[in-house]
N, C-alpha and C positions, 0 to 999 in steps of 0.2 A: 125716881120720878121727882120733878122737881117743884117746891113747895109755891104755889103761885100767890101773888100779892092783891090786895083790895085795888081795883080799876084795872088790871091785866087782860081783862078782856075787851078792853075796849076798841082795839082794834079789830075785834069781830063783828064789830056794831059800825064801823065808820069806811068808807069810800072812800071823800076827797077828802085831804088832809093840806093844809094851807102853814107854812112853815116862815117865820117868821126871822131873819138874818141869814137865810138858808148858805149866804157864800160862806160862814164860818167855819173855820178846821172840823168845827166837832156838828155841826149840822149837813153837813155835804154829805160825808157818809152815811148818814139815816136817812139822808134823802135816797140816796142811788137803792140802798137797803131797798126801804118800800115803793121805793118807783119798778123793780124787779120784783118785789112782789106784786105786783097788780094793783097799787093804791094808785090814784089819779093824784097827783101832786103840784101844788103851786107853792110858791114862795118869794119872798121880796127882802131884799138889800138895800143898803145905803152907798155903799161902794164895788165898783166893778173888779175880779178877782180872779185867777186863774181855776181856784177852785169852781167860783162861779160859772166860768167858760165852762166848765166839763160840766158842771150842772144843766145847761141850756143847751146842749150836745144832746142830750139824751133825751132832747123834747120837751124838758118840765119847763111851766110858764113861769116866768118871772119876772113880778114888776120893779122896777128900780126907783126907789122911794118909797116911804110907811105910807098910807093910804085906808082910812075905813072899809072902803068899796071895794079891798082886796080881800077882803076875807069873806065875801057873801060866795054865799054855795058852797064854802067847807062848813063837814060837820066834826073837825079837830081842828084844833088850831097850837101850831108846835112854838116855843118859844127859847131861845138862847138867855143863859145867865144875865148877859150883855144888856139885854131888853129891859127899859126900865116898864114901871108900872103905868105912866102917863104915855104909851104907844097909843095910838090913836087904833092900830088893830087889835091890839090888848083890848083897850074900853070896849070895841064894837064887839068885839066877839062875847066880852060878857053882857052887854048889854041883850045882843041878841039870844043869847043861852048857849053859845057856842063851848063847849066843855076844852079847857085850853092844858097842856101839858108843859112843865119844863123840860128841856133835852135831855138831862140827865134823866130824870124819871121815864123816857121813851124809852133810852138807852138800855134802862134797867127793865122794863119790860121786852125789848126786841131779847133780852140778852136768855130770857125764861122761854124763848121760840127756840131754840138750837140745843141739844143733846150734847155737843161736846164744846164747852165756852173757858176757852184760857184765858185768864184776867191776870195780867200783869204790872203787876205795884211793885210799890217800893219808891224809896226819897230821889233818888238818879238811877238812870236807864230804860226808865219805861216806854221811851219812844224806839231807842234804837232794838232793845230785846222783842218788841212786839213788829216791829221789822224786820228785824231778821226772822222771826217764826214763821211772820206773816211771808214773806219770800221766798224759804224753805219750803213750805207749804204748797204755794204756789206754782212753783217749780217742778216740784215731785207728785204734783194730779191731786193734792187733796183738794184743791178748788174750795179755800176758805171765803168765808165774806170777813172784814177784818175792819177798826174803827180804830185810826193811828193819830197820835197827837203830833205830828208831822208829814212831809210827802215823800213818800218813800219811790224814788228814781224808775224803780222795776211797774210800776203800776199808772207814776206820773199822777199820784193824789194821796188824799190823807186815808184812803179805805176805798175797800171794793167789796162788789156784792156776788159772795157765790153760790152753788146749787147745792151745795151739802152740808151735813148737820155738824161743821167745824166753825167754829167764830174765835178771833181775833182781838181780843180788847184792851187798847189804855186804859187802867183803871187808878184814878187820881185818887188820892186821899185828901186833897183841898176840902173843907167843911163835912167830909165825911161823904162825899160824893159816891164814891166806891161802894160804898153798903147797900147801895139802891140796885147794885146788879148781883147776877146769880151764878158765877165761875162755878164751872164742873172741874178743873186745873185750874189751881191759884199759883200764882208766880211772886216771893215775895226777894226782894232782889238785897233791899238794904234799909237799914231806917236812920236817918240822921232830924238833926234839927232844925227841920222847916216845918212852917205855917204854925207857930206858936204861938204866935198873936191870936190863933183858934183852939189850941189846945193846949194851952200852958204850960203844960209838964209835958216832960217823955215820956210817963208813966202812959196818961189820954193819950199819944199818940201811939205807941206801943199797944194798947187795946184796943186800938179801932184796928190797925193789921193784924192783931188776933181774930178780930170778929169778921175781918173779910177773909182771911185763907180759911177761916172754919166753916166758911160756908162750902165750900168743895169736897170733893171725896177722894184728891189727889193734888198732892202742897209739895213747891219746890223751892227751898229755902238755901240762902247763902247762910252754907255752915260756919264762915269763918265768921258771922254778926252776931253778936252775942245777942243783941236786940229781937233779930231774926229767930233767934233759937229759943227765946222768951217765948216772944208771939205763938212760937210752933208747940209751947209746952203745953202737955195733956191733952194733945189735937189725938183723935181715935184715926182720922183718916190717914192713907198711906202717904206719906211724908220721904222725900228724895232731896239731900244735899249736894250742894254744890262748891267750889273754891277751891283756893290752891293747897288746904292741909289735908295731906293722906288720910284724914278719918275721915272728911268727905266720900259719898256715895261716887260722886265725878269729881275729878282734879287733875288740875294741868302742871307740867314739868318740864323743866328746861326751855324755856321761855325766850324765844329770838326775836331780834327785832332789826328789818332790814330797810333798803330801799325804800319797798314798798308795802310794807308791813309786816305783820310780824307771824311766827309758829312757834306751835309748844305740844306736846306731846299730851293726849287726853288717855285719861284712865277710869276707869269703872270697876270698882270695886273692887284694885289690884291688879286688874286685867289691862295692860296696855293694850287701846284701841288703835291706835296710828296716832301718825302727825295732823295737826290741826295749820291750816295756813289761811292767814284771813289778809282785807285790804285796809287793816286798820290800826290804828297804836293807840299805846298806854295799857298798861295795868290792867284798868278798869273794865276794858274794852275784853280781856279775856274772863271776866266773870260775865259780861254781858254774855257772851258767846257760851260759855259753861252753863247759863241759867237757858240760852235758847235747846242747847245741843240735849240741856236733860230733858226737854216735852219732847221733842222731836224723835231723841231714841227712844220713849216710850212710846209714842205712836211707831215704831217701825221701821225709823228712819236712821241710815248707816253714817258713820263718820264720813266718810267720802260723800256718798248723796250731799249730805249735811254743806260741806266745804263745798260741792261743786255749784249746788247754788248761789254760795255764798260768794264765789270768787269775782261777783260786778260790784260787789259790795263793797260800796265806802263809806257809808254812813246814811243816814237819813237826812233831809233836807234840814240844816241850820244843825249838824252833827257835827263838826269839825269838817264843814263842808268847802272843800276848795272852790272856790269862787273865781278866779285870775291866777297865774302866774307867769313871767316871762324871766328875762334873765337877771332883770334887778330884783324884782318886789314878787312875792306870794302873798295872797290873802284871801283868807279863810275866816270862817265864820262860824261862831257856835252860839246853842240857846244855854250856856252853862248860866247861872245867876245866884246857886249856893257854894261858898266856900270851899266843900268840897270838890264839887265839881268844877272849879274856875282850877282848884291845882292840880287834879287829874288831865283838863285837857292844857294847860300850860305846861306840866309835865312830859305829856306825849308828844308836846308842840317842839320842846327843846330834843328830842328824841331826833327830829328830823335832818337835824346839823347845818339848820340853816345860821348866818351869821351872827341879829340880833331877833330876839321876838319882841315884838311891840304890843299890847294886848288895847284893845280900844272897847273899855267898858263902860259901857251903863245900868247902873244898879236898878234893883228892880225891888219898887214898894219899899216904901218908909220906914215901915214898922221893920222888916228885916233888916234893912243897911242898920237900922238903927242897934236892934237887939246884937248883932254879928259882926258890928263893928272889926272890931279885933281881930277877927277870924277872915273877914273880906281883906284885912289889911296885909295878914300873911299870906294869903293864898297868891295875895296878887305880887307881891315881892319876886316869886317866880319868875318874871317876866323881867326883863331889863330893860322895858319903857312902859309905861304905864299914862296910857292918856284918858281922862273922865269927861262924861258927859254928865250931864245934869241926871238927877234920880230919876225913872219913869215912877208916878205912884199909883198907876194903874187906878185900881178901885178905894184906894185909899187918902185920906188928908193927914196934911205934912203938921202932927202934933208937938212936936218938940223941937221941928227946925235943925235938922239932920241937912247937912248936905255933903256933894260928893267932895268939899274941900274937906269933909272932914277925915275921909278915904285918903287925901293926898297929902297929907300933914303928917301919917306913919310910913310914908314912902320915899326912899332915895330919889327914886327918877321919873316925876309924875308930873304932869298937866292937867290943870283942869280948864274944859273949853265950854264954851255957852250951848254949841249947837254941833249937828253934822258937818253943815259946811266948814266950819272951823276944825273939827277932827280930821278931815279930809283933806284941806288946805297944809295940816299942820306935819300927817303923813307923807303927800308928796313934795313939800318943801324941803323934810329934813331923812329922809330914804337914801340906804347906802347899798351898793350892791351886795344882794345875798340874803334881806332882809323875810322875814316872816311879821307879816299883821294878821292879828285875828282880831275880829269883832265879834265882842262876847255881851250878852245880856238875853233878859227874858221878855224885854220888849220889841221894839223898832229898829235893834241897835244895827240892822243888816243895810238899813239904808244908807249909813255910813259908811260901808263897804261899795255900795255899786255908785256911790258920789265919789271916790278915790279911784276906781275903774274908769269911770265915764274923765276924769280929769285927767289919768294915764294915758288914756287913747286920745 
């Protein structure tokens, strides 16, 4: 039974519930959640969005623009990180007594309604392993409800709401976000050095993935991370490994990589299960898939089911997502934005034998280009063209005066341009046939991509 938290009942006290940036990746899915629960739901945006479309598909009202007058007659009112404190529906609601939630703290209470909640962490992969469970899932009649930090193609959104006690969750480690939910399966995939400018050491970041897979009573850990294997130390609950070294619980062998992706031989506990064939490359992408295949064969689910899901599968929206290709130019696009992750998917990008890859990145937040320097500089080398856009600082201000010339100063073959339009002029001006572009960052960087599309056609 699972231990409930001070305000969790609050949704037994409330009807209409008024949700505030509701088009958001991470608000869309708690909308659809409670609008299939029976809650009377509205919500308002600034910007018009595909998420949003499927939001006002399903009947929920939506005003377009903040507004006071939007929040009369909820008695909750839901708010994104995003939302500052001077919203004019913020003020009303508290003015009128309107008791107001952050998303995440919703999140973390929807997550204390479901009996079986796999929360999948870790530094990279969390969007595509909760994709593919969530797909798996899907597929095979478990009829998850699911809440994805991307839009996963099969569903055509960032989460869906199902009829049975399986749930689905990204669970972030940003400011310790993940703590606020209640995984019955914890998924800890990898831990590297991001968001340090929150937790200074690796020690704090290493113990807040302790204190989230301990809250489960069933933990699936990449054994080859030493980090991982920390975090898991002295856990009483039952604890299932993953990766490519034979002491691993699961692990995969003989490792192909073709056309269209790649197969590798999975095993359990010495037991060769069959071949594994998926629609995706790199390395990385077969621990992704080790970390999905281990929930899933504990729920009951066979190597084959597992793959035949899997076989539409090419990534999650902004996964190494092919975007265009014709007979000169391919371009794809990824939300990679940590070191690691920029050389795992340049890595996999080179796997393709296309001519040259060109990587068109925009760094993301100050405080990291700054700390990682070095690290952004090698990862990016990978690449045999490397063009920069200006830093996105998202939620943060430029203290030291970091810029992305300072990225292209340790690189042979690198550009730095002011804007999109210039990435994109600079792409189809100097494009040879046979080329790969990908556009990589964890901000906007995809609009760069469909400005090089839209100039090709």
């Amino acid at each position: 039974m699972k231990e409930f938290r001070v305000g969790d009942d609050i949704l037994n006290s409330v009807k209409n519930i008024h949700m505030i940036g509701i088009g958001g990746s991470g608000m869309c899915p708690l909308a659809e959640i409670l609008h299939t629960k029976g809650y009377v739901i509205t919500g308002s945006d600034n910007n018009e969005s595909d998420p949003l479309k499927r939001i006002i598909a399903l009947g929920i009202k939506v005003y377009m623009g903040h507004s006071a007058a939007n929040v009369h007659g909820a008695q909750l009112v839901v708010y994104s990180a995003a939302i500052s404190s001077d919203n004019p529906e913020i003020i009303e609601a508290k003015q009128l007594g309107i008791p107001t939630l952050e998303r995440s703290v919703l999140l973390g209470i929807i997550t204390r309604r479901f009996s079986n909640v796999i929360g999948v962490s870790g530094t990279h992969g969390k969007t595509t392993v909760t994709s593919m469970i969530t797909q798996v899932l899907c597929i095979n009649h478990f009829d998850p409800t699911a809440v994805i930090g991307g839009r996963l193609p099969l569903i055509g959104a960032n989460g869906i709401a199902g009829e049975s006690e399986n749930m689905v969750v990204e669970s972030c480690e940003y400011v310790e976000t993940f703590l606020k939910l209640s995984p019955d399966r914890a998924v800890l995939l990898n831990i590297d050095n991001d968001h340090l400018e929150y937790y200074k050491t690796m020690e704090n970041l290493t113990a807040a993935f302790s204190k989230f897979i301990g809250m489960a009573s069933k933990i699936y850990i990449n054994g080859d991370d030493k980090l991982c294997l920390l975090a898991a130390k002295d856990k009483t609950a039952q604890i299932t490994t993953f990766g490519l070294a034979e002491t691993n619980d699961f692990y995969a062998t003989d490792i192909k990589t073709g056309a269209f992706g790649m197969s590798f031989l999975v095993w359990h506990k010495g037991e060769n299960l069959g071949e594994a064939t998926l629609s995706l490359f790199g390395k990385h992408n077969v621990y992704n898939a080790l970390a999905a295949f281990s929930v899933c064969y504990d729920m009951g689910i066979s190597l084959n089911d597992f793959c035949d899901a899997l076989s539409s599968f090419s990534g999650a929206g902004r996964r190494f997502e092919r975007l265009f290709s014709n007979n000169e130019l391919t371009i794809m696009d990824d939300y990679a934005h940590h070191p690691t992750e920029i050389e795992a998917t340049l890595k996999a990008a080179k796997e393709l034998g296309k001519n040259r890859v060109t990587v068109v990145f925009q760094p993301f937040t100050f405080s990291r280009t700054q700390m990682l320097l070095d690290d952004f500089i090698k990862a990016l080398s990978h690449a045999d063209r490397v063009v920069l856009t200006p830093i996105m600082g998202s939620r943060e201000i430029n203290k030291t005066g970091i810029d992305s010339k300072d990225i292209a100063k340790g690189l042979k073959n690198a550009v730095v341009v002011e804007n999109f339009e210039q990435a994109a002029d600079y792409i189809v001006d100097t494009k040879q046939p046979g080329d790969l572009v990908v556009t990589m960052g964890g901000g906007d960087i995809y609009k760069a991509a469909y400005l090089m599309i839209k100039k090709l056609k």
